[in-house]
CHARMM-style PDB file with segment names, atoms N, HN, CA, C and O in Angstrom:
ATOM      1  N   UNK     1      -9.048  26.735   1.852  1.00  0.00      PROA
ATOM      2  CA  UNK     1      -8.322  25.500   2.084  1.00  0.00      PROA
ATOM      3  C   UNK     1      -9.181  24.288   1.701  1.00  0.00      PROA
ATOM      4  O   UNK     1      -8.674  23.354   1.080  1.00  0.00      PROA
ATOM      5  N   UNK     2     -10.477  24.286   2.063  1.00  0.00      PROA
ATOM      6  HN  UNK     2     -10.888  25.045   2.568  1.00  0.00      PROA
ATOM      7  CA  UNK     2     -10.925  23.522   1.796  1.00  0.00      PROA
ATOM      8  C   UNK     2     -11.596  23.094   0.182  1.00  0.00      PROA
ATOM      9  O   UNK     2     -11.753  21.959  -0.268  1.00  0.00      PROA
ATOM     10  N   UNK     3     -11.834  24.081  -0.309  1.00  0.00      PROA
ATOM     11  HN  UNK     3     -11.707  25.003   0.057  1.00  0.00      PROA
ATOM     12  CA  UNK     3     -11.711  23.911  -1.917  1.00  0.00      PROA
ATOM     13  C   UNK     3     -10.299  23.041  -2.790  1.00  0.00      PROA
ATOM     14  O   UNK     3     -10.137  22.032  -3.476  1.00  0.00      PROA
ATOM     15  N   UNK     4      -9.521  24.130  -2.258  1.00  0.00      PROA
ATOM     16  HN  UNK     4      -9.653  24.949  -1.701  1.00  0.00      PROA
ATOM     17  CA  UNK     4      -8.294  23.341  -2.626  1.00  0.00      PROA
ATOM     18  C   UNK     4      -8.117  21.802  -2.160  1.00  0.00      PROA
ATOM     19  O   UNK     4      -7.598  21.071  -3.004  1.00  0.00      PROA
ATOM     20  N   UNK     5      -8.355  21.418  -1.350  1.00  0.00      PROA
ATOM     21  HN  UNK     5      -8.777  22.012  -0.665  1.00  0.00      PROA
ATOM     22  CA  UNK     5      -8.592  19.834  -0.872  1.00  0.00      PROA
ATOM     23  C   UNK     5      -9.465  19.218  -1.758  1.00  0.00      PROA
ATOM     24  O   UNK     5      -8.961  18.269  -2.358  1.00  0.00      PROA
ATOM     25  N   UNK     6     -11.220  19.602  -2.157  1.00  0.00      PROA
ATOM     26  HN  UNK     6     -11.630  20.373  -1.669  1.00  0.00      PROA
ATOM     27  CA  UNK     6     -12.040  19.333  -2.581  1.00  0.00      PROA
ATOM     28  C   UNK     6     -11.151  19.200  -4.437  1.00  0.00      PROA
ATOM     29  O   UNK     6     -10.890  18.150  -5.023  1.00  0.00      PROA
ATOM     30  N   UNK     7     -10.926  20.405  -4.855  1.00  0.00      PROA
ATOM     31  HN  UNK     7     -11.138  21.258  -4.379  1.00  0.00      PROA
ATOM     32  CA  UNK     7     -10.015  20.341  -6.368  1.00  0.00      PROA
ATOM     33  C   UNK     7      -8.988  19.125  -6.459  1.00  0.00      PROA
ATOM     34  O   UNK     7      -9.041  18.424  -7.470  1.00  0.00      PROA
ATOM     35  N   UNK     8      -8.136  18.857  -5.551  1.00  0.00      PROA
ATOM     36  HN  UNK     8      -8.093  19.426  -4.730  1.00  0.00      PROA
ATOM     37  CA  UNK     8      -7.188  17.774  -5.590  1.00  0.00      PROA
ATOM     38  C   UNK     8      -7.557  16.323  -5.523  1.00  0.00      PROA
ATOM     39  O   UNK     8      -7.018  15.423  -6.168  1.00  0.00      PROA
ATOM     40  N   UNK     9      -8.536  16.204  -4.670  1.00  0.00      PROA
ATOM     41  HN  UNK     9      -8.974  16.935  -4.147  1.00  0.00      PROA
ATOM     42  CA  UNK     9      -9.362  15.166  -4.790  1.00  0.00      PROA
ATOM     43  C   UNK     9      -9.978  14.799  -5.973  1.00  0.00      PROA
ATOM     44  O   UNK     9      -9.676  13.728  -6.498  1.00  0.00      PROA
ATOM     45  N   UNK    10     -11.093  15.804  -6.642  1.00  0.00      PROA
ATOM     46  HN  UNK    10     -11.338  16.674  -6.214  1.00  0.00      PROA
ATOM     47  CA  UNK    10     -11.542  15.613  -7.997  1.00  0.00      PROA
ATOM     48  C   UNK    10     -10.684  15.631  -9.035  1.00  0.00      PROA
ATOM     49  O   UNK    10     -11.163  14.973  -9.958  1.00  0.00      PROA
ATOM     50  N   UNK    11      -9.763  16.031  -9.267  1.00  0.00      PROA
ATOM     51  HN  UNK    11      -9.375  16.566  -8.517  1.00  0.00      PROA
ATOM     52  CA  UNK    11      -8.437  15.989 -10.049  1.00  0.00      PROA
ATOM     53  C   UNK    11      -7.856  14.310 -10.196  1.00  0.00      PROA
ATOM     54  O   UNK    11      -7.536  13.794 -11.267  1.00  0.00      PROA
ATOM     55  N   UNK    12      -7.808  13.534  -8.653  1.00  0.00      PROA
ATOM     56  HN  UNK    12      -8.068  13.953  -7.783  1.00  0.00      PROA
ATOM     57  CA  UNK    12      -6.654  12.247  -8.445  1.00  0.00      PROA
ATOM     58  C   UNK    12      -7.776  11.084  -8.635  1.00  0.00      PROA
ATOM     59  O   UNK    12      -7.466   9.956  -9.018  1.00  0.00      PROA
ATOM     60  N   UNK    13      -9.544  11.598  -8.231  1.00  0.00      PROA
ATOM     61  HN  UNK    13      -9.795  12.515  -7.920  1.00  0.00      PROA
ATOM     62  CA  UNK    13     -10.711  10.610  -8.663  1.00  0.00      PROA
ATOM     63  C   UNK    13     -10.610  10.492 -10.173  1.00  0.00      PROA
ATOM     64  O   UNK    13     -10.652   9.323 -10.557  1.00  0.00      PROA
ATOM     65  N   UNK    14     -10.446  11.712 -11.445  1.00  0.00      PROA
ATOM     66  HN  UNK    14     -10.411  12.661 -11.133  1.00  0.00      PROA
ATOM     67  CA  UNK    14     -10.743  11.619 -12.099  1.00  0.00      PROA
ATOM     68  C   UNK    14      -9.284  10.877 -12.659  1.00  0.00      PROA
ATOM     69  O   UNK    14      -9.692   9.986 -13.404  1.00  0.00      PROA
ATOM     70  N   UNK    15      -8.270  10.845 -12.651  1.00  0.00      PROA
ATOM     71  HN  UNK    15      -7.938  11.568 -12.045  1.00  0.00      PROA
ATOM     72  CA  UNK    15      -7.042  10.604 -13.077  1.00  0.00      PROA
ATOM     73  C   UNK    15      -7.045   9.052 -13.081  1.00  0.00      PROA
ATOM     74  O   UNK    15      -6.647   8.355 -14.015  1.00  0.00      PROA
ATOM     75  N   UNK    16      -7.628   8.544 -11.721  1.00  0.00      PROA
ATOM     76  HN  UNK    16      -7.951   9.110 -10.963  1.00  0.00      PROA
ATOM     77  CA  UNK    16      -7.587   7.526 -11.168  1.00  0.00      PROA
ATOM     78  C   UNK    16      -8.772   6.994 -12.422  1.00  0.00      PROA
ATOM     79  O   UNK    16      -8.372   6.118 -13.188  1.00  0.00      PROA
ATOM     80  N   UNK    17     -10.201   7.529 -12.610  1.00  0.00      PROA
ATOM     81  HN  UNK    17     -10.526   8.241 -11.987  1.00  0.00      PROA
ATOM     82  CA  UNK    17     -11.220   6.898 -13.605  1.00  0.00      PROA
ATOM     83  C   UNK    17     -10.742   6.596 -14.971  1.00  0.00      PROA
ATOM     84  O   UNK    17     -11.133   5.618 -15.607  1.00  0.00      PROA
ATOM     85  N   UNK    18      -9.894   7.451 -15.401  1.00  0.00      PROA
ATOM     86  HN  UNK    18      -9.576   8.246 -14.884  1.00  0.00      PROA
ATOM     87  CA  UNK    18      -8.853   7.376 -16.570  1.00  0.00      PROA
ATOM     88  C   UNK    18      -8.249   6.357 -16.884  1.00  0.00      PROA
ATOM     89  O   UNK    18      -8.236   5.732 -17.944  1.00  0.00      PROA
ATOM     90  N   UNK    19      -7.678   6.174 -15.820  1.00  0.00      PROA
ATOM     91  HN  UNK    19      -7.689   6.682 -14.959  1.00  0.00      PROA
ATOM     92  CA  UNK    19      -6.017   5.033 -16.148  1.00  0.00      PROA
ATOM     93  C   UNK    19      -6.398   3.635 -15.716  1.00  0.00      PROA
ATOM     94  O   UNK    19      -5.814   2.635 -16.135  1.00  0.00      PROA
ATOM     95  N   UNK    20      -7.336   3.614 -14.918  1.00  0.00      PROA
ATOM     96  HN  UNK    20      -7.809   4.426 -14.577  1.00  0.00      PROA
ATOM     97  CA  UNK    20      -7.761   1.913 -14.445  1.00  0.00      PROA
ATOM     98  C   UNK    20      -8.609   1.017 -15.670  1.00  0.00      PROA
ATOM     99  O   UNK    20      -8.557  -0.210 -15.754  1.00  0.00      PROA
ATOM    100  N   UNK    21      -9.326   1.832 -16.508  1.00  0.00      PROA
ATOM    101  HN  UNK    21      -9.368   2.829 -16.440  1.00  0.00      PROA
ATOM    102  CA  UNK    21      -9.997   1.362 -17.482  1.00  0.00      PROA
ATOM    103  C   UNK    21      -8.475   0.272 -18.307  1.00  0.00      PROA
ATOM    104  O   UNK    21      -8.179  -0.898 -18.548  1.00  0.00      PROA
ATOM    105  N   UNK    22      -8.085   1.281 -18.412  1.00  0.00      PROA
ATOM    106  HN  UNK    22      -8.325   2.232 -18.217  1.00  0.00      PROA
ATOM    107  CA  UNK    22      -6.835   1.052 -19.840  1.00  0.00      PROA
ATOM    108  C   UNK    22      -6.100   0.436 -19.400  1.00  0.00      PROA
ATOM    109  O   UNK    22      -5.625  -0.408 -20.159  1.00  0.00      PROA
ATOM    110  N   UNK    23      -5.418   0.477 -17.551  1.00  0.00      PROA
ATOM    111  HN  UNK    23      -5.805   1.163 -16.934  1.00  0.00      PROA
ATOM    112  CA  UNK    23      -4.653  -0.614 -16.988  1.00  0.00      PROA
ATOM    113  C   UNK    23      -5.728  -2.211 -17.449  1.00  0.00      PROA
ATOM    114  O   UNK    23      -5.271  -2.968 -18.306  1.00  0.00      PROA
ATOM    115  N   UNK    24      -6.379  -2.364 -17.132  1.00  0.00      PROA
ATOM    116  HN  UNK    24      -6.751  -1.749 -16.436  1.00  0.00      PROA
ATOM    117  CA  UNK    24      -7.238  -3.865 -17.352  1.00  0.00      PROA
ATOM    118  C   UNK    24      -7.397  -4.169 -18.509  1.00  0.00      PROA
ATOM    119  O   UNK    24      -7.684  -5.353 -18.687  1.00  0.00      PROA
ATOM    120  N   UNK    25      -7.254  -3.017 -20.111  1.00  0.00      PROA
ATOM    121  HN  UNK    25      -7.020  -2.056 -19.966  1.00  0.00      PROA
ATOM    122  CA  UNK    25      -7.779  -3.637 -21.054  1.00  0.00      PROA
ATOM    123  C   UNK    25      -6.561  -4.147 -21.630  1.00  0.00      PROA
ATOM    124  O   UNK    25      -6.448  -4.633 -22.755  1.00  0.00      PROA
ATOM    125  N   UNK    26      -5.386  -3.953 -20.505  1.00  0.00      PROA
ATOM    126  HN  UNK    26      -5.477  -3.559 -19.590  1.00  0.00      PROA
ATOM    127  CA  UNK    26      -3.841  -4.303 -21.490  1.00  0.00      PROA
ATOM    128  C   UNK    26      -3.417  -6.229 -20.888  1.00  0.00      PROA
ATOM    129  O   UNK    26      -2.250  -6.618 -20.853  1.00  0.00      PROA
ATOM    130  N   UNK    27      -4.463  -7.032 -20.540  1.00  0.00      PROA
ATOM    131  HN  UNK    27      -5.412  -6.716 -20.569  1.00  0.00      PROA
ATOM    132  CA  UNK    27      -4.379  -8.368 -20.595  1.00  0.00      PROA
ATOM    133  C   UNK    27      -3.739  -8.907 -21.938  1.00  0.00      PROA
ATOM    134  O   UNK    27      -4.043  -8.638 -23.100  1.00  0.00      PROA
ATOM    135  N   UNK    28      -2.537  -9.939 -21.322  1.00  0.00      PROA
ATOM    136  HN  UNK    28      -2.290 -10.158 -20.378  1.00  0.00      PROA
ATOM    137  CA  UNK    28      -2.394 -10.362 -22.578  1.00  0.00      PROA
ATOM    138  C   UNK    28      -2.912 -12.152 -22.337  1.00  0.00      PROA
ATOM    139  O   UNK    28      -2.761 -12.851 -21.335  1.00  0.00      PROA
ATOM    140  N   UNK    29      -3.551 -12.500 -23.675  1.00  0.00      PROA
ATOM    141  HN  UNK    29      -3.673 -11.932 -24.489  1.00  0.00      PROA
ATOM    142  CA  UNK    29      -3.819 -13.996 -23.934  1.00  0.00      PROA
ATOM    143  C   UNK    29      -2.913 -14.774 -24.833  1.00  0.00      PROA
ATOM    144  O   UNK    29      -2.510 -14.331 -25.909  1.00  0.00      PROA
ATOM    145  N   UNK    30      -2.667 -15.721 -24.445  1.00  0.00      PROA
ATOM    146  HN  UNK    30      -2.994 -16.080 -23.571  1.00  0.00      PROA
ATOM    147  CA  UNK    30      -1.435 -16.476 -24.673  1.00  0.00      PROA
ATOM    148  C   UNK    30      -2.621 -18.039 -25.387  1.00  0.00      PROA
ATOM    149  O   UNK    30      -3.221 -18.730 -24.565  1.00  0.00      PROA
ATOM    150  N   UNK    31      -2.684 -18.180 -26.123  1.00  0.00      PROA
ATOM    151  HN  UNK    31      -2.196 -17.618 -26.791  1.00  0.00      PROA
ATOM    152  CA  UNK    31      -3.218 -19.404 -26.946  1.00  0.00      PROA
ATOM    153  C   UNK    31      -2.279 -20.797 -26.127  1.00  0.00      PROA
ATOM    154  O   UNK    31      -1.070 -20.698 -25.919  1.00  0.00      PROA
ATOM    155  N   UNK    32      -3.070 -22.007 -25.752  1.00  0.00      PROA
ATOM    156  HN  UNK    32      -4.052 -22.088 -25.921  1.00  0.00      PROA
ATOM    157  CA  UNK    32      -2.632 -22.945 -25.239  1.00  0.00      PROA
ATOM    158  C   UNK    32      -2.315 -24.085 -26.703  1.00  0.00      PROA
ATOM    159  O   UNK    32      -2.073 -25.232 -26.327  1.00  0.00      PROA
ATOM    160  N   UNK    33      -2.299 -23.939 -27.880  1.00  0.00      PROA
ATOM    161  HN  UNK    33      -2.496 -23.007 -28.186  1.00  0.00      PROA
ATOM    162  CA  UNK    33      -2.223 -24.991 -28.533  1.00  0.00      PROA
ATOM    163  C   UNK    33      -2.264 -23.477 -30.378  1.00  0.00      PROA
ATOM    164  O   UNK    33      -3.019 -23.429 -31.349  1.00  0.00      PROA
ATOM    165  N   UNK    34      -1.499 -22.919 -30.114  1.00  0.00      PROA
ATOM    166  HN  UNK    34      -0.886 -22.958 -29.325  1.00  0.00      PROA
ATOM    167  CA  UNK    34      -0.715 -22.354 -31.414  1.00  0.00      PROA
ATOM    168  C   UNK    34      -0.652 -23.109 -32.650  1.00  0.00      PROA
ATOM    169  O   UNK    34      -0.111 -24.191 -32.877  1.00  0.00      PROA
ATOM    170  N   UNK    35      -1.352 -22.279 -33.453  1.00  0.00      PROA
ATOM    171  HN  UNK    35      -1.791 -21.400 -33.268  1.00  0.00      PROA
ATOM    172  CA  UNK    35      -1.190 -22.895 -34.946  1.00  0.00      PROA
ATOM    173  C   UNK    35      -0.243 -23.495 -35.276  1.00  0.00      PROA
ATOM    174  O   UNK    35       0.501 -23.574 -34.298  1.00  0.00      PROA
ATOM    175  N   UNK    36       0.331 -24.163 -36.436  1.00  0.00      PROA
ATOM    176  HN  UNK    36      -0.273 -24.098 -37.230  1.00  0.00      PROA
ATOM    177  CA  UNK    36       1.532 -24.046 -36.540  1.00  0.00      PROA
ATOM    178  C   UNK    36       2.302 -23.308 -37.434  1.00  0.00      PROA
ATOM    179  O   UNK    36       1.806 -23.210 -38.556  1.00  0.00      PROA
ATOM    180  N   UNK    37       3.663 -22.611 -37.208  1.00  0.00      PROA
ATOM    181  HN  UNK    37       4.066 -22.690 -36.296  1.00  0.00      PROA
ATOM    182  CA  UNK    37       4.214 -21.708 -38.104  1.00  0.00      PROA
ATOM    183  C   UNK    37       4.030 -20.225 -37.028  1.00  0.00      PROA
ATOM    184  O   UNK    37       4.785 -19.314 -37.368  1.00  0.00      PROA
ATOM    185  N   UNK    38       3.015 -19.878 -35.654  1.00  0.00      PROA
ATOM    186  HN  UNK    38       2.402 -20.618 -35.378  1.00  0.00      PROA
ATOM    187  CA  UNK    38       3.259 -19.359 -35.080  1.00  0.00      PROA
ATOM    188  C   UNK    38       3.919 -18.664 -33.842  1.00  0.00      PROA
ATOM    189  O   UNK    38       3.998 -19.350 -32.822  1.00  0.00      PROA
ATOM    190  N   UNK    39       4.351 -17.516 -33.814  1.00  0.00      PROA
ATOM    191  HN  UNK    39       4.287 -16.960 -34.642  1.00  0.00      PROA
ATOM    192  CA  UNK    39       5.710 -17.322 -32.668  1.00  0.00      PROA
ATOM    193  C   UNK    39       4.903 -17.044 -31.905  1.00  0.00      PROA
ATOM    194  O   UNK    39       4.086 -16.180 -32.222  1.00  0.00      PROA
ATOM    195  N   UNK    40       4.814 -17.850 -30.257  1.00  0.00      PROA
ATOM    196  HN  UNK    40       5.478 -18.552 -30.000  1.00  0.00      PROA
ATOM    197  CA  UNK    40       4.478 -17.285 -29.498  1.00  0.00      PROA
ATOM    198  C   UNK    40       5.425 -16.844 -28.160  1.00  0.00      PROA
ATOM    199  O   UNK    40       5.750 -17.750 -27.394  1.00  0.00      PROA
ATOM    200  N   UNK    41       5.884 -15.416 -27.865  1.00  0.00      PROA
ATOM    201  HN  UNK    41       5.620 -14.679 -28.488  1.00  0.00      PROA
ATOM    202  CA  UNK    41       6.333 -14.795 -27.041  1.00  0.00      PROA
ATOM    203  C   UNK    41       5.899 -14.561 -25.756  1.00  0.00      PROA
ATOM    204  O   UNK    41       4.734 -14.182 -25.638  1.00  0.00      PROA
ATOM    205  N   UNK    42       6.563 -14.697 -24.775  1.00  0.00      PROA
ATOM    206  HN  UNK    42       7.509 -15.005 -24.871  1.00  0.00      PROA
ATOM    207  CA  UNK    42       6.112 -14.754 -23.105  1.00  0.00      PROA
ATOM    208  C   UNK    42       6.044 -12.997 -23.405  1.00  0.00      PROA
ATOM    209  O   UNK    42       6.695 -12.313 -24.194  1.00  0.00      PROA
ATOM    210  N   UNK    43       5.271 -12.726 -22.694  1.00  0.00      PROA
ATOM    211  HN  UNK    43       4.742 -13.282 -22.053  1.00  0.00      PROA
ATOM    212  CA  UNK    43       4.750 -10.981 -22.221  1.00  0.00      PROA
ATOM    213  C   UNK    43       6.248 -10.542 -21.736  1.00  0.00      PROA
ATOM    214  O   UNK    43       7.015 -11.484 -21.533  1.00  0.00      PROA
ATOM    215  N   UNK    44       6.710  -9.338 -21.546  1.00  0.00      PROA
ATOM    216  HN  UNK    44       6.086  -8.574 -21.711  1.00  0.00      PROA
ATOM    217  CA  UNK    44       7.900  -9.009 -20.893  1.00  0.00      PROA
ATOM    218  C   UNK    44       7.156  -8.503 -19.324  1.00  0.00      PROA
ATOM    219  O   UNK    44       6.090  -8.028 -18.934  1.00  0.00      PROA
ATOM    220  N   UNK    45       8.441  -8.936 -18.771  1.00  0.00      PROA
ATOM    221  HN  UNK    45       9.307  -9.321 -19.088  1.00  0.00      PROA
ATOM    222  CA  UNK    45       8.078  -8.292 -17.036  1.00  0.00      PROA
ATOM    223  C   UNK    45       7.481  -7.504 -16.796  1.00  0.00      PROA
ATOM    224  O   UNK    45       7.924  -6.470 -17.294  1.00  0.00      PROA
ATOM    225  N   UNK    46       6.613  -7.364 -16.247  1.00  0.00      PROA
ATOM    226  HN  UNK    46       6.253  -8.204 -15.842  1.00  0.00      PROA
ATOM    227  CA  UNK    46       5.575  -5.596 -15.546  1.00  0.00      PROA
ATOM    228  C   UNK    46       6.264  -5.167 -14.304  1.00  0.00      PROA
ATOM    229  O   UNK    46       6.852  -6.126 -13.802  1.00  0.00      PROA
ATOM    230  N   UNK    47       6.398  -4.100 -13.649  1.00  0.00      PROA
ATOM    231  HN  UNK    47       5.920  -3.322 -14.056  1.00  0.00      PROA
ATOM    232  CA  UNK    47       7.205  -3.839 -12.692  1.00  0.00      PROA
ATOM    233  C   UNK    47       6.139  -2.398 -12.408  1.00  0.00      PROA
ATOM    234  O   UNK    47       5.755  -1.768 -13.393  1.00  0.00      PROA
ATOM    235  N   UNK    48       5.770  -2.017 -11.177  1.00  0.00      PROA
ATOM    236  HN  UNK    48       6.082  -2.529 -10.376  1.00  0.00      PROA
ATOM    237  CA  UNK    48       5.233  -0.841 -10.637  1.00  0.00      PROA
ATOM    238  C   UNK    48       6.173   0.003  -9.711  1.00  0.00      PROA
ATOM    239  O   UNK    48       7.143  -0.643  -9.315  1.00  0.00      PROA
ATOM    240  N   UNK    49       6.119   1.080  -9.348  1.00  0.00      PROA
ATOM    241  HN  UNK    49       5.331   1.605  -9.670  1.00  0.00      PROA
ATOM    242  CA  UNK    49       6.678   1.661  -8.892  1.00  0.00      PROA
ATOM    243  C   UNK    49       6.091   2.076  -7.176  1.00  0.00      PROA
ATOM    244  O   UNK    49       5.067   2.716  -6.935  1.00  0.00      PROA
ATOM    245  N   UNK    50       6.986   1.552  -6.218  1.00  0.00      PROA
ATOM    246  HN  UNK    50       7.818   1.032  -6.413  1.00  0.00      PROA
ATOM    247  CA  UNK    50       6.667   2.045  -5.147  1.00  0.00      PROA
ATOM    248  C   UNK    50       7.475   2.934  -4.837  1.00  0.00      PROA
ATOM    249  O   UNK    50       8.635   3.188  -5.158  1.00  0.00      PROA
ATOM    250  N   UNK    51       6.598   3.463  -4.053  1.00  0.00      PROA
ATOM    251  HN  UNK    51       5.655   3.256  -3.792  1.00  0.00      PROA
ATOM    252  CA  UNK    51       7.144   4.866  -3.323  1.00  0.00      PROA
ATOM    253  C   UNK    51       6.834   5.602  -1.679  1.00  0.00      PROA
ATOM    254  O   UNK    51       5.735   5.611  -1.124  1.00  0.00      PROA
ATOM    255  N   UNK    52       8.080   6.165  -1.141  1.00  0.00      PROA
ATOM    256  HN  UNK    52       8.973   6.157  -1.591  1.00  0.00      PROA
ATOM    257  CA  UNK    52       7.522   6.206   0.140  1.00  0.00      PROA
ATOM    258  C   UNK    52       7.933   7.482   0.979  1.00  0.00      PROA
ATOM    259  O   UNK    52       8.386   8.283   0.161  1.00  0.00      PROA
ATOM    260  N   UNK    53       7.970   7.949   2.064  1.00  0.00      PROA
ATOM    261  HN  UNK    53       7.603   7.298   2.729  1.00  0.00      PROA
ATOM    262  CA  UNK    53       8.760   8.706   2.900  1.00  0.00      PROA
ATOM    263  C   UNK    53       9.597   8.449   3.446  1.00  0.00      PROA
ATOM    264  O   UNK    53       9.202   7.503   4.128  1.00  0.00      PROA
ATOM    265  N   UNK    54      10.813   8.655   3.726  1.00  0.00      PROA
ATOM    266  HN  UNK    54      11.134   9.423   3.172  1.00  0.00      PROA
ATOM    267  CA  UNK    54      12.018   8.025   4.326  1.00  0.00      PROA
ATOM    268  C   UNK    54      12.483   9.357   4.864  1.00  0.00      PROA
ATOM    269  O   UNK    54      13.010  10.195   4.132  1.00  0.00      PROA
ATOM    270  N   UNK    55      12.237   9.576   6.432  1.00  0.00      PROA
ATOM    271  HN  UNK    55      11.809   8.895   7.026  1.00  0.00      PROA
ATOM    272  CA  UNK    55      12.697  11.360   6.940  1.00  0.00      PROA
ATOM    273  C   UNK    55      13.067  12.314   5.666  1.00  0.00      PROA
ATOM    274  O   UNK    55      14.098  12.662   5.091  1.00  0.00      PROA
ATOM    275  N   UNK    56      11.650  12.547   5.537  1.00  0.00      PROA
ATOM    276  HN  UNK    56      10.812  12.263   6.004  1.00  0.00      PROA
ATOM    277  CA  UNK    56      11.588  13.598   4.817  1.00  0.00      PROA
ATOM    278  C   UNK    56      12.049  13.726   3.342  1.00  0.00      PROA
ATOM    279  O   UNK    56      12.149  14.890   2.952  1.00  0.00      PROA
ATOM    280  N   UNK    57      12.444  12.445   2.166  1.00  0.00      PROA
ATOM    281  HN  UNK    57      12.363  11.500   2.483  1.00  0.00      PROA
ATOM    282  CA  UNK    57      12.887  12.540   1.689  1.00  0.00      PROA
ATOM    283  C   UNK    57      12.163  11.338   0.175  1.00  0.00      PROA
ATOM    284  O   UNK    57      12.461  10.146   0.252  1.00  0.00      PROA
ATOM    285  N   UNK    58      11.536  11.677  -0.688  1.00  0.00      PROA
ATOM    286  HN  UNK    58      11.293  12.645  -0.750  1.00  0.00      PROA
ATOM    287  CA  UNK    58      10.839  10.943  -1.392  1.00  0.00      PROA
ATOM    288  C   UNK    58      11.920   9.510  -1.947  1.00  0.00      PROA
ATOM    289  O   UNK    58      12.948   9.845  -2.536  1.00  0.00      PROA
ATOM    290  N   UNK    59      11.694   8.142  -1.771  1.00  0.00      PROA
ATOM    291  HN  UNK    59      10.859   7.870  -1.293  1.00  0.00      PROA
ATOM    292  CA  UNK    59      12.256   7.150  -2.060  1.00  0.00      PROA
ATOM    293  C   UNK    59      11.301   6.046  -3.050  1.00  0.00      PROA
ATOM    294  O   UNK    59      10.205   5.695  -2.612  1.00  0.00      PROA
ATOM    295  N   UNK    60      11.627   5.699  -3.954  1.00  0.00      PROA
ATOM    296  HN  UNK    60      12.517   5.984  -4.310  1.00  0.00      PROA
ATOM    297  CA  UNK    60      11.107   4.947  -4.765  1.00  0.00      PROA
ATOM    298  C   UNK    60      11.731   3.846  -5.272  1.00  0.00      PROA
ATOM    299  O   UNK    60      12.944   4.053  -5.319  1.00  0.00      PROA
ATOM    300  N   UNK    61      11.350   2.479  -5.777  1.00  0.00      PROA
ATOM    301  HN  UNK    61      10.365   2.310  -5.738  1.00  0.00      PROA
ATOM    302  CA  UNK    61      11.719   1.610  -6.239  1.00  0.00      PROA
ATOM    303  C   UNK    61      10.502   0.346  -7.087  1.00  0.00      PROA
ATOM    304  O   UNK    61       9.341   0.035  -6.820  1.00  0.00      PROA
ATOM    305  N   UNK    62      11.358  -0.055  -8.044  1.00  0.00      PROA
ATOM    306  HN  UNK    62      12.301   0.198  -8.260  1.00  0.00      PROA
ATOM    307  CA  UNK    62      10.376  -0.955  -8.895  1.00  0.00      PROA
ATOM    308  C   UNK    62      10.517  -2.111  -8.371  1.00  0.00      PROA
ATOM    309  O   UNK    62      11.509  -2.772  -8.065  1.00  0.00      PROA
ATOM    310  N   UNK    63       8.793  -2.380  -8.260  1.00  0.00      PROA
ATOM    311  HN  UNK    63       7.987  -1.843  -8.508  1.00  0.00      PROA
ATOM    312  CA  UNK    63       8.889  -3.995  -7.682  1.00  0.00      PROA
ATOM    313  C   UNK    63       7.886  -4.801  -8.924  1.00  0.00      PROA
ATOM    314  O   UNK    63       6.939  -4.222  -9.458  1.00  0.00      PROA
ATOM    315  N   UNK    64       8.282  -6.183  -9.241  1.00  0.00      PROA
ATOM    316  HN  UNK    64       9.051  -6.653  -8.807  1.00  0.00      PROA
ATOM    317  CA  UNK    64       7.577  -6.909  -9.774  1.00  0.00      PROA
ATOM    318  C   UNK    64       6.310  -6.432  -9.559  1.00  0.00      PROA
ATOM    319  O   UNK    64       5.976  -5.828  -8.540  1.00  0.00      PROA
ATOM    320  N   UNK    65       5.310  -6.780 -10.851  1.00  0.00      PROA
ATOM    321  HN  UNK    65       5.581  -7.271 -11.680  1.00  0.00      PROA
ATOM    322  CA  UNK    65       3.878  -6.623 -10.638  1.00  0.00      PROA
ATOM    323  C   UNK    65       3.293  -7.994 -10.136  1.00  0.00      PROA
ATOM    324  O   UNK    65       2.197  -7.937  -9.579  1.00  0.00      PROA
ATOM    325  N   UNK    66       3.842  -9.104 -10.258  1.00  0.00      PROA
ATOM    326  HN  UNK    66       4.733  -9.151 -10.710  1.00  0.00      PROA
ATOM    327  CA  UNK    66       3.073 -10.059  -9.859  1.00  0.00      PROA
ATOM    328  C   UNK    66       4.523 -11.181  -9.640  1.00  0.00      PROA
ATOM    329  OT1 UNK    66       4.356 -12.333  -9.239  1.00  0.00      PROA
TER     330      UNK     66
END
């Protein structure tokens, strides 16, 4: 039992070392004073996914990221 705990853990640390890098390198910069002749586009919405227990029953919904 306790291996199996120890495996799931090192599995969700390493998953977790993975995806946080690449979540932060996806900043977007928006230029305050644009050439001219260039389009500049607002970022589209970010939205995360929460999730929870509700008696026994997995419930999820997207909430704004910021």
């Amino acid at each position: 039992m306790e291996t199996i705990m120890r495996r799931l853990l090192l599995t969700a640390a390493t998953i977790a070392g993975i995806g946080l890098p690449t979540a932060a390198g996806a900043q977007v910069v928006i230029a305050a004073d644009p050439a001219p002749g260039v389009v500049v586009t607002a970022p589209p919405p970010r939205y995360y996914q929460d999730c929870w227990w509700d008696w026994g029953r997995r419930v999820c919904r997207l909430k704004p990221w910021w």
